[in-house]
Backbone bond lengths (Angstrom), bond angles and torsions (degrees), N, CA, C in turn:
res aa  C-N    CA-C-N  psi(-1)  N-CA   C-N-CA  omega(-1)  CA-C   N-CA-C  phi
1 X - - - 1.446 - - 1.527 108.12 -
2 X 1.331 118.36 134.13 1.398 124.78 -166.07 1.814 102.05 -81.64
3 X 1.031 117.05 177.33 1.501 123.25 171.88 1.950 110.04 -54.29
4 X 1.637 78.40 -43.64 1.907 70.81 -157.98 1.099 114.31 -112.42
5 X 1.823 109.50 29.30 1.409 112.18 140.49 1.628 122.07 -86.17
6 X 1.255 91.34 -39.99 2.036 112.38 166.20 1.762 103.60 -39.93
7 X 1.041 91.89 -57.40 2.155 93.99 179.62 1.085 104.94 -69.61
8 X 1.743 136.31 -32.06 1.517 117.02 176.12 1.426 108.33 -83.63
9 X 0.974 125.00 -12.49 1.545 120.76 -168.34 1.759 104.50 -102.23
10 X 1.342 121.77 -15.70 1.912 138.92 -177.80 2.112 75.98 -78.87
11 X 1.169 91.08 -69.49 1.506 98.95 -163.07 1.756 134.58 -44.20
12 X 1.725 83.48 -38.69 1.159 97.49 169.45 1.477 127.98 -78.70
13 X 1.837 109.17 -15.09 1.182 111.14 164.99 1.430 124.06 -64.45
14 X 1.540 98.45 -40.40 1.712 123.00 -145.66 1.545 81.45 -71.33
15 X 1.500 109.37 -59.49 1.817 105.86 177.07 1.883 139.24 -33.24
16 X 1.347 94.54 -32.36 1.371 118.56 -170.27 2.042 95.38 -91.15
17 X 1.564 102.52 -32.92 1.745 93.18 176.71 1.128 98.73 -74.34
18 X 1.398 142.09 -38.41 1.169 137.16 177.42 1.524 125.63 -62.22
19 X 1.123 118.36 26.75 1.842 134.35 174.74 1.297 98.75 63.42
20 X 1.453 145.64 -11.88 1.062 135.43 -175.98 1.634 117.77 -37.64
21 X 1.495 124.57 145.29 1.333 121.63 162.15 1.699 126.59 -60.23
22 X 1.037 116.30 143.06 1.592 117.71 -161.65 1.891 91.35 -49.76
23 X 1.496 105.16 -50.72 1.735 102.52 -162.25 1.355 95.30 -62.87
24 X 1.244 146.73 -44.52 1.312 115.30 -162.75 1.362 105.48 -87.18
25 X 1.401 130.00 -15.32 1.581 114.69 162.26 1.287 114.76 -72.38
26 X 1.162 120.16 -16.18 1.742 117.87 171.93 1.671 106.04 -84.53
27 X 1.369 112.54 -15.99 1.895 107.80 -177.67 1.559 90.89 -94.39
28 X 1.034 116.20 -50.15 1.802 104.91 171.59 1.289 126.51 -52.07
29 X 1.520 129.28 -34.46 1.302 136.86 169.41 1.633 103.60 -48.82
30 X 1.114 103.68 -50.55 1.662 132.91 -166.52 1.271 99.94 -46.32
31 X 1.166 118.05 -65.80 1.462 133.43 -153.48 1.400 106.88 -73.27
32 X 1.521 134.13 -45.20 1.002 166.63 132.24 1.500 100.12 -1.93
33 X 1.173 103.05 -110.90 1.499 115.77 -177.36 1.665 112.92 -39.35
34 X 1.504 121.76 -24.15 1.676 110.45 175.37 1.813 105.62 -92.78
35 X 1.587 105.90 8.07 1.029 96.87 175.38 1.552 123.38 -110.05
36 X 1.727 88.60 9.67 1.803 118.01 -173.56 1.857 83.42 -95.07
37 X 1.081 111.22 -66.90 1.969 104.90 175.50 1.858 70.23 157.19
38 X 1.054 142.39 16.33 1.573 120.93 165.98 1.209 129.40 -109.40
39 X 1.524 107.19 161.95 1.667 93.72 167.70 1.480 113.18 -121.34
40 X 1.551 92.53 155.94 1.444 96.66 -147.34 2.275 93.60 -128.37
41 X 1.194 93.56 148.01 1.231 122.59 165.86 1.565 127.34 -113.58
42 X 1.598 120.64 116.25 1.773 100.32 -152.50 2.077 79.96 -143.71
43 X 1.717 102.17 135.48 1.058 104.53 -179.53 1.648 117.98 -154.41
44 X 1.954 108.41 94.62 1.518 110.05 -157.11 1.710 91.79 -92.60
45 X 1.746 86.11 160.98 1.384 96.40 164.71 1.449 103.28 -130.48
46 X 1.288 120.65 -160.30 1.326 139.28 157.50 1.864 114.18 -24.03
47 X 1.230 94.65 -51.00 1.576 115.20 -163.45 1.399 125.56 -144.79
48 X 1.228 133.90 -21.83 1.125 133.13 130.60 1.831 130.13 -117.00
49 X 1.778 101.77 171.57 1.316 120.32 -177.17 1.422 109.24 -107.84
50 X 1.337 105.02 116.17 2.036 94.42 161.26 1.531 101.92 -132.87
51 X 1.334 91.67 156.32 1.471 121.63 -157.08 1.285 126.19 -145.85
52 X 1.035 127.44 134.11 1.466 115.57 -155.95 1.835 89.79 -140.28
53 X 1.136 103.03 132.98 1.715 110.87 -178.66 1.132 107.60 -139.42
54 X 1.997 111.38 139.21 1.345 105.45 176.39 1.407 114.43 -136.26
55 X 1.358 120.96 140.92 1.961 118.48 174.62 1.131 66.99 -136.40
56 X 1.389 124.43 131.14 1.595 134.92 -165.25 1.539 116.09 -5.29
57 X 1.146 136.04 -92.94 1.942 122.85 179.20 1.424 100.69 -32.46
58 X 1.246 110.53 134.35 1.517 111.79 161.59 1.409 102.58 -82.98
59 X 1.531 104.91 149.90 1.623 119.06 159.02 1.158 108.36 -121.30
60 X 1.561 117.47 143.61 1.254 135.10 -155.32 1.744 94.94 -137.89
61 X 1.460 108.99 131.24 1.530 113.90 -169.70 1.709 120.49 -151.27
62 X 1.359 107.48 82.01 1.850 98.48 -174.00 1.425 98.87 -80.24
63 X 1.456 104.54 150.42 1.662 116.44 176.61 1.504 100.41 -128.61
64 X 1.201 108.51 136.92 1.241 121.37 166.91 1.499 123.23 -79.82
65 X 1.290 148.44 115.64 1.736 141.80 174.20 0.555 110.78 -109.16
66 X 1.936 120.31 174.32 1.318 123.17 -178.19 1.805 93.88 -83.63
67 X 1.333 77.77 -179.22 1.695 73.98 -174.38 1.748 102.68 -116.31
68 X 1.462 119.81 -2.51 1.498 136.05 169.58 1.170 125.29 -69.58
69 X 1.119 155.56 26.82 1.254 164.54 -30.68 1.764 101.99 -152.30
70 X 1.633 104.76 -36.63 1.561 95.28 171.99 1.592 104.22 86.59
71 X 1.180 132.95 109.84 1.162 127.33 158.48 1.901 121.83 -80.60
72 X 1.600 101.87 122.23 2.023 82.20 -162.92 1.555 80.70 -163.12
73 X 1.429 105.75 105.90 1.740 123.61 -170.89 1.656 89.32 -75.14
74 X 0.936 119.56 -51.48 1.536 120.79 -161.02 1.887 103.34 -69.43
75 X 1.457 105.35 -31.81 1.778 94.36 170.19 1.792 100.48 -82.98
76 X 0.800 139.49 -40.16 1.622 155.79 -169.09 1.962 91.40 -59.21
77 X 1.344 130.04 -49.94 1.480 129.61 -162.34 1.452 84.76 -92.93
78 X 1.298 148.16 -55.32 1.430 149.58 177.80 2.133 115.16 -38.48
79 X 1.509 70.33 -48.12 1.827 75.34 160.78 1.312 135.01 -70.75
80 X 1.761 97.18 -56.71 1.633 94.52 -178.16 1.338 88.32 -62.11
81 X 1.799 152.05 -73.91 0.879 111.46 -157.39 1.410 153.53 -60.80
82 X 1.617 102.35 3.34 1.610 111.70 -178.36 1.582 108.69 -78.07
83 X 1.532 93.56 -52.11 2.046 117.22 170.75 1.788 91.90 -31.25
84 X 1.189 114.84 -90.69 1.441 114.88 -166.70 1.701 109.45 -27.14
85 X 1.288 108.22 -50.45 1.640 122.51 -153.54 1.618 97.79 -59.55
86 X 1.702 87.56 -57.60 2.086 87.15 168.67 1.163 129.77 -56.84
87 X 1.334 128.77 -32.04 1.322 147.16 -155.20 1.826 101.73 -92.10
88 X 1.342 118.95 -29.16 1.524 146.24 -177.59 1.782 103.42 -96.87
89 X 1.362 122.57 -15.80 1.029 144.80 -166.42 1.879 123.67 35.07
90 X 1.255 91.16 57.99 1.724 106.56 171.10 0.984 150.68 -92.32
91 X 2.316 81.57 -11.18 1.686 100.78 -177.53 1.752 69.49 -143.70
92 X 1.615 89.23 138.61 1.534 123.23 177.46 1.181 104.85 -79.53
93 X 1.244 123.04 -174.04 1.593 149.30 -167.37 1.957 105.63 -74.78
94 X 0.970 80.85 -58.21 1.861 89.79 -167.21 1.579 104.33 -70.71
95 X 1.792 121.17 -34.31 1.177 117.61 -173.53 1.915 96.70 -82.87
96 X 0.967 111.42 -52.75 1.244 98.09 -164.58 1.912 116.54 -59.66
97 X 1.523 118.69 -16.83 1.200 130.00 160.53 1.512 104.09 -52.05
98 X 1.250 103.60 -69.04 2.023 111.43 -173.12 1.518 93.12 -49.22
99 X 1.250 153.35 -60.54 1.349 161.09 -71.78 1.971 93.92 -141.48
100 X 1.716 95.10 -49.54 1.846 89.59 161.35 1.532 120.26 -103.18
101 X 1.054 121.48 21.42 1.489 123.75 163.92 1.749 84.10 -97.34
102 X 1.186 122.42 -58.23 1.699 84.92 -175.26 1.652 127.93 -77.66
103 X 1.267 109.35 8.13 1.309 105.34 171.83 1.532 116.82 -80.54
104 X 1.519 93.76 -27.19 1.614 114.45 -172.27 1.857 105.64 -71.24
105 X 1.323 110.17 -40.02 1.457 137.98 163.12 1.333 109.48 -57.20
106 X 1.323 133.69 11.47 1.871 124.50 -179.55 1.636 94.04 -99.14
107 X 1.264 110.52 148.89 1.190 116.65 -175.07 1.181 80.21 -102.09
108 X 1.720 91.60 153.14 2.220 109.08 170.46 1.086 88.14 -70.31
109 X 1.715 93.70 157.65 1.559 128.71 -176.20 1.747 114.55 -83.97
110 X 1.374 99.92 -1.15 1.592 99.36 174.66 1.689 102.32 -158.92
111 X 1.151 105.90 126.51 1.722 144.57 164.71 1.767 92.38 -18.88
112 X 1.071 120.61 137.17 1.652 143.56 152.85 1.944 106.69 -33.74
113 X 1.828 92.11 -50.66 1.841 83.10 -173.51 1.239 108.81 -79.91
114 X 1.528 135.45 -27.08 1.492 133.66 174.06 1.635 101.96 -64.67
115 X 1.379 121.64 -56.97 1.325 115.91 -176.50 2.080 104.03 -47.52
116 X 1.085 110.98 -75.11 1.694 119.20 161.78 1.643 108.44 -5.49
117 X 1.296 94.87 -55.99 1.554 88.36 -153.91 1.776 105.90 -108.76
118 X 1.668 110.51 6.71 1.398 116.31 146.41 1.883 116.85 -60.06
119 X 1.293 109.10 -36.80 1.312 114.60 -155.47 1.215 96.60 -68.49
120 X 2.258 114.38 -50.21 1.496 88.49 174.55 1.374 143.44 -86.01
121 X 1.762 100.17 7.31 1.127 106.41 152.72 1.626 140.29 -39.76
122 X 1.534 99.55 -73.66 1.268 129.63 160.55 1.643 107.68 -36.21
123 X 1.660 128.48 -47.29 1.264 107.55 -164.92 1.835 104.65 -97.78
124 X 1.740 116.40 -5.55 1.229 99.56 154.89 1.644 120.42 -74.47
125 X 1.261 140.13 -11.36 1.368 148.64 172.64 0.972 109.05 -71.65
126 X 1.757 121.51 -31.72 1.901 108.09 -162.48 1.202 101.17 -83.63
127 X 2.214 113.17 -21.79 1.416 118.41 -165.54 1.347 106.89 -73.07
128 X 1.510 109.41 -36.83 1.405 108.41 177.33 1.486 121.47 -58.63
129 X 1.149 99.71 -39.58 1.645 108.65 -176.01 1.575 117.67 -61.11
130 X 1.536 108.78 -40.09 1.699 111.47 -169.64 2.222 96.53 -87.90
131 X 1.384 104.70 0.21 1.676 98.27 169.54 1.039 115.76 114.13
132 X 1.770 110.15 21.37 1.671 114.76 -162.66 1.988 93.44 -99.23
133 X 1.431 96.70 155.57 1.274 92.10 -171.65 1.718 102.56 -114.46
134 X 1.218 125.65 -155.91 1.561 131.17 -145.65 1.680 97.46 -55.42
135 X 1.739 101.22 -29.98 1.748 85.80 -151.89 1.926 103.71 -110.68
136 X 1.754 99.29 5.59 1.372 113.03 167.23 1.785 105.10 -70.41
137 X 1.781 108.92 -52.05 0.867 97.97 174.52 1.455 140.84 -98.33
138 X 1.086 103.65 49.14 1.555 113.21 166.54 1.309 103.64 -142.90
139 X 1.350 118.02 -16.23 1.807 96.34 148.86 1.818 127.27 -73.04
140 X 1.575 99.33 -34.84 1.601 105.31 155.32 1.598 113.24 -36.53
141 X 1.327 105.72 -59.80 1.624 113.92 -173.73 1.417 103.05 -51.37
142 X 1.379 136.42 -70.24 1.053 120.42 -178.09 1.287 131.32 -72.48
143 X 1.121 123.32 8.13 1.681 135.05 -179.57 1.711 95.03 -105.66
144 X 1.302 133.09 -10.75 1.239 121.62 161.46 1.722 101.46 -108.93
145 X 0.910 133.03 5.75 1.505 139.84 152.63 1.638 105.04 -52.48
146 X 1.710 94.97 -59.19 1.867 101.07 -160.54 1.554 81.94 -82.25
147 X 1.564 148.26 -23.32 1.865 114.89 -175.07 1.680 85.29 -83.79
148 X 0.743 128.93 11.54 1.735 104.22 168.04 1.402 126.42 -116.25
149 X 1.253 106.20 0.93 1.495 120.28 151.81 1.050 116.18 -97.78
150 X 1.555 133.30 -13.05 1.237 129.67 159.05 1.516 120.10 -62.85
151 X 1.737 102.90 -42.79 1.324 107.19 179.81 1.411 112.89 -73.61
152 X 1.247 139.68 -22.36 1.233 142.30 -178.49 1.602 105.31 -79.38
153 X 1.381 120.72 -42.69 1.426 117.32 -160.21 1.996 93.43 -93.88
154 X 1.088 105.91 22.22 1.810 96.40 -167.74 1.822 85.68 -122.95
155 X 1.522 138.90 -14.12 1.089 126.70 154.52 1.404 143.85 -52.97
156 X 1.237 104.57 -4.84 1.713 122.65 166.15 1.431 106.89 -58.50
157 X 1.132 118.80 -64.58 1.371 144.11 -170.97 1.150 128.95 -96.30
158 X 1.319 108.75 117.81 2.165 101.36 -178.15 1.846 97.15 -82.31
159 X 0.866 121.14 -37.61 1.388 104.62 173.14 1.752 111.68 -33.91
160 X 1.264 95.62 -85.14 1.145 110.37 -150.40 1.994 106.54 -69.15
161 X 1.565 108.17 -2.98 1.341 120.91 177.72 1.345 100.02 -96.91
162 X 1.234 137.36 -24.25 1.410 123.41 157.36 1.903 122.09 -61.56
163 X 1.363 95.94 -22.66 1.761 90.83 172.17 1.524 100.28 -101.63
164 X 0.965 153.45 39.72 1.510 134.96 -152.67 1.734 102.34 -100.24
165 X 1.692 100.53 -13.59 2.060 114.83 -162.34 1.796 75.95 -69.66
166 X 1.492 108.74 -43.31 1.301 98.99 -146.62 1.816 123.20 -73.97
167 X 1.923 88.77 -30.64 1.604 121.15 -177.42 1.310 73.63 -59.67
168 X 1.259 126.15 -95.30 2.019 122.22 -147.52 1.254 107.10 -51.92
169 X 1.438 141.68 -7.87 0.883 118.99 -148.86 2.480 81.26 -103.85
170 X 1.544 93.79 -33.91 1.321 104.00 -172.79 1.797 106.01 -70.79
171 X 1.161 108.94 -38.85 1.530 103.64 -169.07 1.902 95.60 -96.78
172 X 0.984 126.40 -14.19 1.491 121.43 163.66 1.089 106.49 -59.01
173 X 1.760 127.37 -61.43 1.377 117.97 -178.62 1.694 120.82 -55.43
174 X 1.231 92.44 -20.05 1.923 96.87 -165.07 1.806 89.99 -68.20
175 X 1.324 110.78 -66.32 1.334 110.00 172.46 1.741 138.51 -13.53
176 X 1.835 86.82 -70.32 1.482 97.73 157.61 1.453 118.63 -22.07
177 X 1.700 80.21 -93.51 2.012 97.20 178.25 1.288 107.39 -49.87
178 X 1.390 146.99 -17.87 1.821 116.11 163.28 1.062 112.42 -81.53
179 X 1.761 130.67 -10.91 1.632 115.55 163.54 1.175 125.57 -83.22
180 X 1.648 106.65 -26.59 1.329 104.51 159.96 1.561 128.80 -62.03
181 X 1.507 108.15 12.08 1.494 94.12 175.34 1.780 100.94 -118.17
182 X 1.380 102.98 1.94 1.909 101.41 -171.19 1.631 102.78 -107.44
183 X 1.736 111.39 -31.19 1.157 112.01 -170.40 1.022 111.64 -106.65
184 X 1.771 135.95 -179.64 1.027 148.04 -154.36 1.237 101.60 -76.68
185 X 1.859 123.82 154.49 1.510 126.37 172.61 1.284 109.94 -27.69
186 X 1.143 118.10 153.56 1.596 125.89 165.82 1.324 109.12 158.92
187 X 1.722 102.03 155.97 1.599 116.26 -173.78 1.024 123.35 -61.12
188 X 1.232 151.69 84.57 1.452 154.61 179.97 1.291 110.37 -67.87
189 X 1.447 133.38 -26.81 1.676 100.82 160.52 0.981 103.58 -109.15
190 X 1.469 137.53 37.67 1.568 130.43 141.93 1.671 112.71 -78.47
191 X 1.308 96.51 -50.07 1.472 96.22 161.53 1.397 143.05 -40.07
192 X 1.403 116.23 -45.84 1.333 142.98 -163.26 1.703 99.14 -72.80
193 X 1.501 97.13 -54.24 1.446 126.14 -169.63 1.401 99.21 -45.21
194 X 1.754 111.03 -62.70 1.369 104.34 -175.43 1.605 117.13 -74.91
195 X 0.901 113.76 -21.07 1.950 109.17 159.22 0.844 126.60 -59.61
């Protein structure tokens, strides 16, 4: 694999961790590579990238990704602005390689237990919001407690991080319904809902 398929294919990953939509990581690939002298064919999914590039031999390249994507504005603006820079050609081959390994290298801007303990934030607020009262939302709270240890402990694995909407969504409800049988009346799929 030549250099500046390695940078469209780093790039095209790094783009897709960055929540970007498949088309504009496939119009950025684009731009990129005709601005390397090739033409390029670029096609993301969920979890992987294939790509097909040609200066006469075609090269043909599936990549596998995570499929967790991370929400992180500051790696996401670091990109589009590198994408442009290559694509405008201001940053070469070798820098812009170094340039998304360290973007890829930024640590998130907030800790695992703050993220954790946003979620049950967030799901006592949604309970409040759809009409749930004291004990909707603090079962919300802890039913977005358990999807955020789901989501954290399901990043090991792309298997099992490609079902993870469904795991929290299945063992959140189980939760619910076993407090709804210890604790006082209350809405259990108002609860759930907002988790």
């Amino acid at each position: 694999m030549t250099d500046e398929v390695a940078l469209l294919s780093e790039l095209g990953v790094a783009l897709h961790g960055a929540t970007l939509p498949a088309d504009i990581v496939e119009e950025r690939l684009t731009a990129v590579a005709r601005r390397l002298g090739l033409e390029g064919e670029f096609f993301t999914l969920q979890s992987f990238l294939a790509m097909e590039v040609r200066n006469g031999a075609p090269s043909v390249l599936v990549r596998r990704m995570s499929f967790d994507t991370h929400w992180n504005l500051t790696r996401m603006s670091a990109l589009l602005t590198l994408s442009r820079e290559l694509a405008d050609g201001r940053v070469g081959v070798a820098d812009g390689r170094r340039r998304i390994a360290e973007i890829a290298a930024l640590r998130p801007p907030y800790s695992k237990p703050l993220v954790v303990a946003a979620y049950g934030v967030y799901g006592a607020a949604v309970a409040a919001r759809v009409g749930g009262n004291v004990i909707e939302m603090v079962v919300g709270a802890l039913v977005g407690l358990v999807a955020a240890v789901i989501h954290f402990g399901t990043l090991r694995s792309n298997t099992i991080d490609l079902q993870k909407s469904f795991v929290a969504a299945f063992v959140g409800s189980l939760c619910a319904f076993m407090l709804a049988r210890v604790l006082p009346a209350f809405d259990a799929p108002r609860a759930v809902f907002a988790a």
